[in-house]
C-alpha positions as CSV (number, residue, x, y, z in Angstrom):
1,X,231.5,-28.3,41.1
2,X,227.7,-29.7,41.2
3,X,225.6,-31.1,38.5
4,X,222.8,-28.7,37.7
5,X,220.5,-31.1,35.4
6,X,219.6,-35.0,36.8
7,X,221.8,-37.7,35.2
8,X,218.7,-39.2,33.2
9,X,218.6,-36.1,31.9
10,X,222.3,-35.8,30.5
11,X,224.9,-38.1,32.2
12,X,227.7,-36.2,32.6
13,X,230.1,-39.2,33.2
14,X,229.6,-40.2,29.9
15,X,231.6,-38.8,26.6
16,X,229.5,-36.7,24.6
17,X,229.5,-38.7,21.6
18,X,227.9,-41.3,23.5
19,X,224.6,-40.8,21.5
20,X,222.3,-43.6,21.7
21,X,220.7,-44.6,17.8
22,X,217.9,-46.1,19.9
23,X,216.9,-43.2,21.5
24,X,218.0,-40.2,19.2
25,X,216.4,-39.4,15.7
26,X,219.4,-39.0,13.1
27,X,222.1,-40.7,15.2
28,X,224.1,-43.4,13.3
29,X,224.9,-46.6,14.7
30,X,228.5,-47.3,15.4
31,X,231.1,-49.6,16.7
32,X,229.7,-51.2,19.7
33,X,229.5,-49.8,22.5
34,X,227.8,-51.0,25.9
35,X,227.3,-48.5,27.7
36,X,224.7,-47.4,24.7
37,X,223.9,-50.7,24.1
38,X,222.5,-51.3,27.9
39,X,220.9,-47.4,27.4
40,X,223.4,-45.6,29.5
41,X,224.7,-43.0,27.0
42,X,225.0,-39.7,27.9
43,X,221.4,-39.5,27.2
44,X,219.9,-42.1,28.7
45,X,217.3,-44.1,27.7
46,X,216.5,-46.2,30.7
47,X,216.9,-45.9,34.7
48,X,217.2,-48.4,37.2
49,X,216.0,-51.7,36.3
50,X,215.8,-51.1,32.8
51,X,212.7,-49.3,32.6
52,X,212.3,-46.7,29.7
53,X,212.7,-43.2,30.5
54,X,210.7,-42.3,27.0
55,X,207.9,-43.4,24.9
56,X,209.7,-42.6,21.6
57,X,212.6,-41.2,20.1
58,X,213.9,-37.6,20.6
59,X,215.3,-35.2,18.3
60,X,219.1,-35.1,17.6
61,X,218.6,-31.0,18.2
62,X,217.4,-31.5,22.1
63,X,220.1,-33.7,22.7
64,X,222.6,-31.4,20.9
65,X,220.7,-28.6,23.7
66,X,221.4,-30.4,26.4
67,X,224.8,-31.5,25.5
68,X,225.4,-27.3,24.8
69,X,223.6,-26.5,28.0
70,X,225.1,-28.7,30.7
71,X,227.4,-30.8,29.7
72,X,230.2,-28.8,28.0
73,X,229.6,-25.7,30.6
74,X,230.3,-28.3,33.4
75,X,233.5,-29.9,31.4
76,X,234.5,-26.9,30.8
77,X,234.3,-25.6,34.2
78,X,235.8,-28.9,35.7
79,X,239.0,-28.4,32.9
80,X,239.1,-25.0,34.2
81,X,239.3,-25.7,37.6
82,X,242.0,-28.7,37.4
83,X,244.1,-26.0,35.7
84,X,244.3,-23.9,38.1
85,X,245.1,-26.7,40.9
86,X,247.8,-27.5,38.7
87,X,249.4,-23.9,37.8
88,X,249.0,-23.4,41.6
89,X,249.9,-26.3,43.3
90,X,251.9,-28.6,40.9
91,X,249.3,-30.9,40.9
92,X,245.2,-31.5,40.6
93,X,243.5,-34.1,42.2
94,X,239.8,-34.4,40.8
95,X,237.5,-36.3,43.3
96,X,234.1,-37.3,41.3
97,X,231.6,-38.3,43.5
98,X,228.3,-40.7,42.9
99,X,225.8,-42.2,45.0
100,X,224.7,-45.9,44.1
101,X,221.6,-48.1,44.9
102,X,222.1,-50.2,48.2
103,X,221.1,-53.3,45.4
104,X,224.4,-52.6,42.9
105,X,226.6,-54.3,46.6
106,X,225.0,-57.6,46.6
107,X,227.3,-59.6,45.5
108,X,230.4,-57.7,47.0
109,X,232.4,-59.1,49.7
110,X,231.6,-62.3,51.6
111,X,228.3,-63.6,51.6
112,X,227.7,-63.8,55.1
113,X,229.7,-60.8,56.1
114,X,228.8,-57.0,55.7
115,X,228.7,-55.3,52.8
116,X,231.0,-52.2,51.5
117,X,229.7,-48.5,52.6
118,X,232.1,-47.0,49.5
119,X,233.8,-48.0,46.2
120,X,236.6,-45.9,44.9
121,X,237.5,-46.5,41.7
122,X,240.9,-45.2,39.8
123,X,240.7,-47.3,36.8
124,X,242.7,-50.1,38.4
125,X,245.9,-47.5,39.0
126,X,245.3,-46.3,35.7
127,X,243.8,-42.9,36.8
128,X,245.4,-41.6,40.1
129,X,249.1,-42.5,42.1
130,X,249.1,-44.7,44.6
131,X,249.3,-42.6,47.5
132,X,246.4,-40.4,46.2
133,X,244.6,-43.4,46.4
134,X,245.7,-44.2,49.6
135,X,244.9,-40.9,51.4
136,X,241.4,-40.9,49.6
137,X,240.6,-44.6,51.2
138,X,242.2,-43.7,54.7
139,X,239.6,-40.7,54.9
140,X,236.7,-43.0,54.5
141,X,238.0,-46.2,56.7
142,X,239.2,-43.8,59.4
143,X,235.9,-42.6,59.7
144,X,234.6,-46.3,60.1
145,X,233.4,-47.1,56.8
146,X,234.1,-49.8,54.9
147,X,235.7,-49.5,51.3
148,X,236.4,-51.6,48.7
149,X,238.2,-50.8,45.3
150,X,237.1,-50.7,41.6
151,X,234.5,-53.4,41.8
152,X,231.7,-53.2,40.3
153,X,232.9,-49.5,39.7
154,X,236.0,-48.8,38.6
155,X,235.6,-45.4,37.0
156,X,233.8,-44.0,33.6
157,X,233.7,-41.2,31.4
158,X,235.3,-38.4,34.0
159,X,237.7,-40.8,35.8
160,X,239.0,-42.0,32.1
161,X,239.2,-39.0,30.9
162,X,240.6,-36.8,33.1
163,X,242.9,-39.3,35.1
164,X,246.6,-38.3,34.0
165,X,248.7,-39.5,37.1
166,X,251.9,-39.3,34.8
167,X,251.2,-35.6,34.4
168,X,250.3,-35.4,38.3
169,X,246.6,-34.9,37.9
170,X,244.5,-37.9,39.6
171,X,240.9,-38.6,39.6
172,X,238.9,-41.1,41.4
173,X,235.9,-41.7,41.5
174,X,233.5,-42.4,44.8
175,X,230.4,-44.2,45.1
176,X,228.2,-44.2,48.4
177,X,225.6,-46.9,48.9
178,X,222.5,-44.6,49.2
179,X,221.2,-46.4,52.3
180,X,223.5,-45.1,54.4
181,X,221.3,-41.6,54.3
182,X,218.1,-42.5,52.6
183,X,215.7,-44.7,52.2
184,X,215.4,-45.6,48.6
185,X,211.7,-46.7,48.0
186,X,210.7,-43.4,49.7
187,X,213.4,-41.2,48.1
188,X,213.6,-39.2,51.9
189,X,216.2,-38.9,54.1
190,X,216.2,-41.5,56.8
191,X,216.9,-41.7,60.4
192,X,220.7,-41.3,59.6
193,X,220.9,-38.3,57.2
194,X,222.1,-36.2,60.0
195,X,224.6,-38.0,61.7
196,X,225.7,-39.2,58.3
197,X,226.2,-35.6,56.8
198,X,228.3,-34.8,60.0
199,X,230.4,-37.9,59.3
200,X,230.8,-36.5,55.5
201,X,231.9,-33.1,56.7
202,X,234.8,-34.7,58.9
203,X,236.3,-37.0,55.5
204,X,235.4,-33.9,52.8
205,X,237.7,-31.8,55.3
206,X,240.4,-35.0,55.1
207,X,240.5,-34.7,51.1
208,X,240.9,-31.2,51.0
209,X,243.8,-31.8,53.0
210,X,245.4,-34.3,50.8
211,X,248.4,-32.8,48.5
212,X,248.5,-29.9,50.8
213,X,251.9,-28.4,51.9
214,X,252.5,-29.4,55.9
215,X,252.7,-25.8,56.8
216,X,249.4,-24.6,55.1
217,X,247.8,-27.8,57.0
218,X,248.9,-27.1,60.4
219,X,247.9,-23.3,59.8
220,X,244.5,-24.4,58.7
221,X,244.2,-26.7,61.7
C-alpha cells in the first residue's frame, strides 16, 4: 500500500483530527499538542527547516477534501488489508515505511563513529513482539546496514495506532537515511540508487518471509 498524495500535502501518519488552528480557517484550538504546535499535523504547515508551506490560512472544507480523498481511503485500505492477514494467517504484521533527511542522524551514535543507515521504531515494545522486532532488524543488519532502535523515531500516528501485539498484529515503523540513494540538495538519484534498490529487494523479500509457515517458505524458496 503506497501513498498517492505527498506528505505536505496530507500526512498520513498523523490522526486525522490533527488539524492545525494555525493553518486552518474554523479549527478550534485544543489541548496541546506538539506535533501541531511544531506544524506537523496532518496538514502540514511547514517542511523541513521550518519554512512555511503557505502564505495564509486555508479553508476547513479543503482540508476536510483531502482528509475524504486520501487519507481515510488509505486507512481504510490499510484496516482492510491487516484483516485479512489476520483472518488468514493468525496474525498481521504492518511494516510502515519512511525515508528521513541524512541531517535528522547527527547526533546518533558516537561522535566519531558512523552513523545509523535505519531506525525502526515499535513504540519502545509497545507496538510489535519481540521477535517481530527481531526478524525486521536481522533483515536490515544481515544485509550490512546498520540499525538503531526508536531514537529519534520511535513511531507516530500508524505505528500507535495500529500496533496491537497483544491481539498479534505488530507494526513498526522504518526510516531510511535518504543519502543512501539520493542526493538531497539535488532531489536525484545518486551514484548508489541502483545497487541500493537491489540491496532493498533482497530485505523486502526477508520481511515477507517473516511469520510465514516453514513449509510455504521452503516452497517459495
Amino acid at each position: 500500500l503506497a501513498a498517492a498524495a505527498a506528505r505536505a500535502y496530507v500526512d498520513l501518519n498523523r490522526a486525522s483530527e490533527e488539524l492545525d488552528p494555525a493553518l486552518i480557517e474554523g479549527v478550534r484550538r485544543a489541548a496541546h499538542n506538539p506535533r501541531i504546535a511544531s506544524g506537523l499535523g496532518v496538514i502540514p504547515r511547514v517542511v523541513a527547516n521550518g519554512r512555511a508551506i503557505y502564505r495564509g490560512k486555508i479553508g476547513l472544507d479543503e482540508a476536510q477534501a483531502r482528509l475524504t480523498g486520501y487519507w481515510r481511503p488509505y486507512h481504510d485500505m490499510l484496516q482492510a488489508l491487516l484483516d485479512q492477514s489476520h483472518a488468514q494467517f493468525g496474525e498481521a504484521i504492518l511494516i510502515d515505511c519512511h525515508s528521513m533527511p541524512h541531517e535528522a542522524l547527527e547526533h546518533i551514535g558516537p561522535a566519531a563513529g558512523p552513523r545509523p543507515d535505519v531506525v525502526l521504531g515499535d513504540r519502545f515494545g509497545a507496538a510489535a513482539a519481540a521477535s517481530v522486532m527481531e526478524r525486521i532488524e536481522a533483515a536490515f543488519t544481515g544485509a550490512g546496514l546498520r540499525v538503531v532502535r526508536n531514537m529519534p523515531f520511535a513511531g507516530a500516528y500508524v505505528t500507535q495506532h495500529y500496533g496491537r501485539p497483544s491481539r498479534r498484529q505488530h507494526a513498526v515503523q522504518v526510516e531510511i537515511d535518504r543519502a543512501l540513494y539520493m542526493d538531497e540538495r539535488t532531489i536525484r538519484p545518486n551514484g548508489n540508487f541502483v545497487a541500493f534498490r537491489t540491496l532493498l529487494d533482497g530485505i523486502v523479500a526477508e520481511l515477507a518471509a517473516i511469520g510465514r509457515p516453514e513449509t510455504l517458505r521452503v516452497a517459495a524458496e
